[in-house]
Residue, then its C-alpha position, 0 to 999 in steps of 0.5 A: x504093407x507098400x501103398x498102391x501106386x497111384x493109377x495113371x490117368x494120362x493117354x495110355x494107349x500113347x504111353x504103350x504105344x510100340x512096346x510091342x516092337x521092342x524086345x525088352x529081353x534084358x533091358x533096363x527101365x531107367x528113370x529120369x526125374x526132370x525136376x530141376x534139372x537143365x533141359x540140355x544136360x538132361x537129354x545129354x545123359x538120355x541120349x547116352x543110355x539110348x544108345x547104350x554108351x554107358x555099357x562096355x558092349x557098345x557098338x555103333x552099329x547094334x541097338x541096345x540101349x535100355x528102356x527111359x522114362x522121364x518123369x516132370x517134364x513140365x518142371x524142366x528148367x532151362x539156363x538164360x533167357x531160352x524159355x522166351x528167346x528160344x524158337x522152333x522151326x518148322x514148315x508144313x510144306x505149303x509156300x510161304x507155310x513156314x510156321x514157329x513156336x517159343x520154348x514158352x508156348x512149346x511148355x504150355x502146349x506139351x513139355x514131353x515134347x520139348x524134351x523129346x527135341x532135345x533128345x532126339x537132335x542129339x541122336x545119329x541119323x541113321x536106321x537105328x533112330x526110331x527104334x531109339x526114340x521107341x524106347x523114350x517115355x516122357x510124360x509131363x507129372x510123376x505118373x506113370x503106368x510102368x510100375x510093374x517094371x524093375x525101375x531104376x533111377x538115374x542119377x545124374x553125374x555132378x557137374x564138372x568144372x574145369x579149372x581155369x587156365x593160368x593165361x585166363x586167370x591172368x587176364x582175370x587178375x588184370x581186368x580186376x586191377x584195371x577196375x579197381x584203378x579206375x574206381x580209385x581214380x574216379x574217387x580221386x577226382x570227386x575228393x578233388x572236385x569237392x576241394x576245388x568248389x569249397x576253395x571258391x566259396x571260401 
């Protein structure tokens, strides 16, 4: 016997918020597990099935993208120095009101929002926007109260890498050469230093 899934205990009323507003009449429940995963890459493919793009009836111009819940958004990660260096923006529409907040502080306060961002600046601008953002669920741990619906999880698509062009390659093979010069240069010049100052005291 399957054990019970365990209850939520987040904020229902905001998890359930607008379900109402969509008809979910063939929509898939995707599930995005956060864990591990680049900030950007992640809401890259969100973005993707929000809109529908993932499916050979894609249109510009009709909403059917499927249903996304993204699971650990707290356990996001992100590349460089972003979790310090980057800063949002935003004014509350009083002079001299313009206030800012760091991706660490931001993760501290509410991660589900970090993701709902990124997401949603990679969206188009137009009517279809808040229907989209209506049909992401973010919540920060592993619960929540979406068990009776046919989840299925995401897997996200390995990572590609291009392959080097022949002219970059090239440069790389002089950078190279041109260090490995230098150090048996420099090398040079230690032995030959060494030489001079036992030739003295001699």
């Amino acid at each position: 016997m399957a054990a019970a899934p365990p209850a939520f205990t987040g904020n229902l009323k905001k998890a359930l918020a607008g379900l109402r507003r969509i008809n979910l009449d063939g929509l898939r429940w995707r599930v995005f597990d956060a864990k591990g995963q680049v900030l950007g890459r992640l809401a890259s493919q969100i973005a993707v099935v929000l809109q529908g793009k993932d499916k050979p009836t894609y249109a510009p111009h009709v909403e059917n993208g499927d249903m996304c819940v993204v699971l650990n958004a707290k356990d996001i990660s992100v590349t460089g120095r972003k979790m310090t260096d980057k800063i949002y923006y935003w004014h509350t529409g009083y002079i001299g009101h313009l206030k800012e907040r760091r991706l660490k502080d931001q993760m501290e306060k509410d991660p589900t929002e970090v993701i709902r961002k990124a997401v949603m600046r990679m969206l188009p601008r137009n009517r279809l926007r808040d229907d989209r953002d209506r049909k992401l669920r973010i919540f920060s741990g592993s619960e929540h109260p979406f068990h009776d619906r046919p989840l299925e999880p995401f897997a996200m698509p390995p990572r590609q890498v291009r392959e080097m062009r022949p002219q970059a390659r090239r440069a790389l093979i002089r950078a190279q050469k041109k260090e490995q010069d230098r150090a048996a240069a420099s090398t040079k010049d230690d032995k030959d230093g060494k030489s001079a100052n036992t030739d003295v005291t001699s």
